[in-house]
C-alpha positions as CSV (number, residue, x, y, z in Angstrom):
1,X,-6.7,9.3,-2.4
2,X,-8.8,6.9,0.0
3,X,-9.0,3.1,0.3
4,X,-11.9,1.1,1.9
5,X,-10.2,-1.5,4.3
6,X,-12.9,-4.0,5.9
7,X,-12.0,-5.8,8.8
8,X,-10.2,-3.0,10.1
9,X,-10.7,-3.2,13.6
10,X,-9.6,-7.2,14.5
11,X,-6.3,-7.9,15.0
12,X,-4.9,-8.3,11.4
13,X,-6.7,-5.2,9.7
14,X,-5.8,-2.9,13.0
15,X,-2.6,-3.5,12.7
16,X,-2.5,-2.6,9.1
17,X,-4.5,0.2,9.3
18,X,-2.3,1.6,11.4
19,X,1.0,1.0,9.8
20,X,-0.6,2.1,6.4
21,X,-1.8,5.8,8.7
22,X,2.0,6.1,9.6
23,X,3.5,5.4,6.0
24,X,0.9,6.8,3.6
25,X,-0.9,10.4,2.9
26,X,-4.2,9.1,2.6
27,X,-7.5,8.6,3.6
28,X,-8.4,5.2,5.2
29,X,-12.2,4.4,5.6
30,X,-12.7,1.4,8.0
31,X,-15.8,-1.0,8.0
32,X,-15.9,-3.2,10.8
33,X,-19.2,-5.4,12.1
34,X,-17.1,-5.1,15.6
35,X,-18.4,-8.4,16.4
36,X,-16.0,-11.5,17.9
37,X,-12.8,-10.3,16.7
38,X,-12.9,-5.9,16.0
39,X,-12.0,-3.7,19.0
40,X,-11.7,-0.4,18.5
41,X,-9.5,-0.1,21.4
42,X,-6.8,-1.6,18.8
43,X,-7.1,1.8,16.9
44,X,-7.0,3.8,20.3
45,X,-4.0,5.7,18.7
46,X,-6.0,7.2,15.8
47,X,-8.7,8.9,17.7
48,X,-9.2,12.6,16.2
49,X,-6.9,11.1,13.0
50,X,-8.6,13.0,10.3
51,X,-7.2,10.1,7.9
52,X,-9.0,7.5,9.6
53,X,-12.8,7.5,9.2
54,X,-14.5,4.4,10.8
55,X,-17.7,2.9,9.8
56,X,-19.3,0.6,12.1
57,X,-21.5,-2.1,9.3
58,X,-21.2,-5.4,7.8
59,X,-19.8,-5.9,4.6
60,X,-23.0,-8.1,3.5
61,X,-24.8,-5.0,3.8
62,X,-24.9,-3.9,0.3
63,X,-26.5,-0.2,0.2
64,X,-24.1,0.4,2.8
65,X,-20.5,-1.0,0.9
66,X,-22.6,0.7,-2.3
67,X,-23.1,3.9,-0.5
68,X,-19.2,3.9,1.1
69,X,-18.0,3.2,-2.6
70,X,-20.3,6.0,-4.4
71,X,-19.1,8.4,-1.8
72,X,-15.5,7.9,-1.0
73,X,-14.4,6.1,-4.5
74,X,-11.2,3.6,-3.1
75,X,-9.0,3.4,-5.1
76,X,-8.7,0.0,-3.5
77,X,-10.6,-2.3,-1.4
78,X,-8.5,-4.4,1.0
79,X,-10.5,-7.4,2.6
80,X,-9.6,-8.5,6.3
81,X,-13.1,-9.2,7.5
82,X,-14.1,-13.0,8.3
């Protein structure tokens, strides 16, 4: 199972993206713009993580959240982009 967390890299979504990695068997796909706020330093700890796939894009980019959906099919979408 997979879910599509955006946001994933600022402070809020890093944090749990990385709690949900330590808790949960599945796959975590994380969009992030890494403008302002996402630092992929914050997910320094999942480097080589197999369960952790990041996707640098925007989630106003709509082939791109369409393309992320079609091919990974979430079985949920949690939002912490601004």
């Amino acid at each position: 199972m997979t879910i599509l967390v955006t946001g994933g890299a600022g402070f809020i979504g890093s944090n749990f993206v990385l709690d949900w990695c330590a808790q949960h068997n599945e796959t975590v796909i994380n969009l992030d713009a890494l403008t302002y706020a996402g630092n992929l330093e914050n997910l320094a700890t999942l480097d080589g993580n197999p369960a952790h796939v990041f996707v640098r894009g925007d989630i106003g980019d709509f082939d791109l959240v369409a393309r992320l959906l079609a091919e990974h099919k979430p079985r949920a979408v949690i939002n912490f982009a601004a």
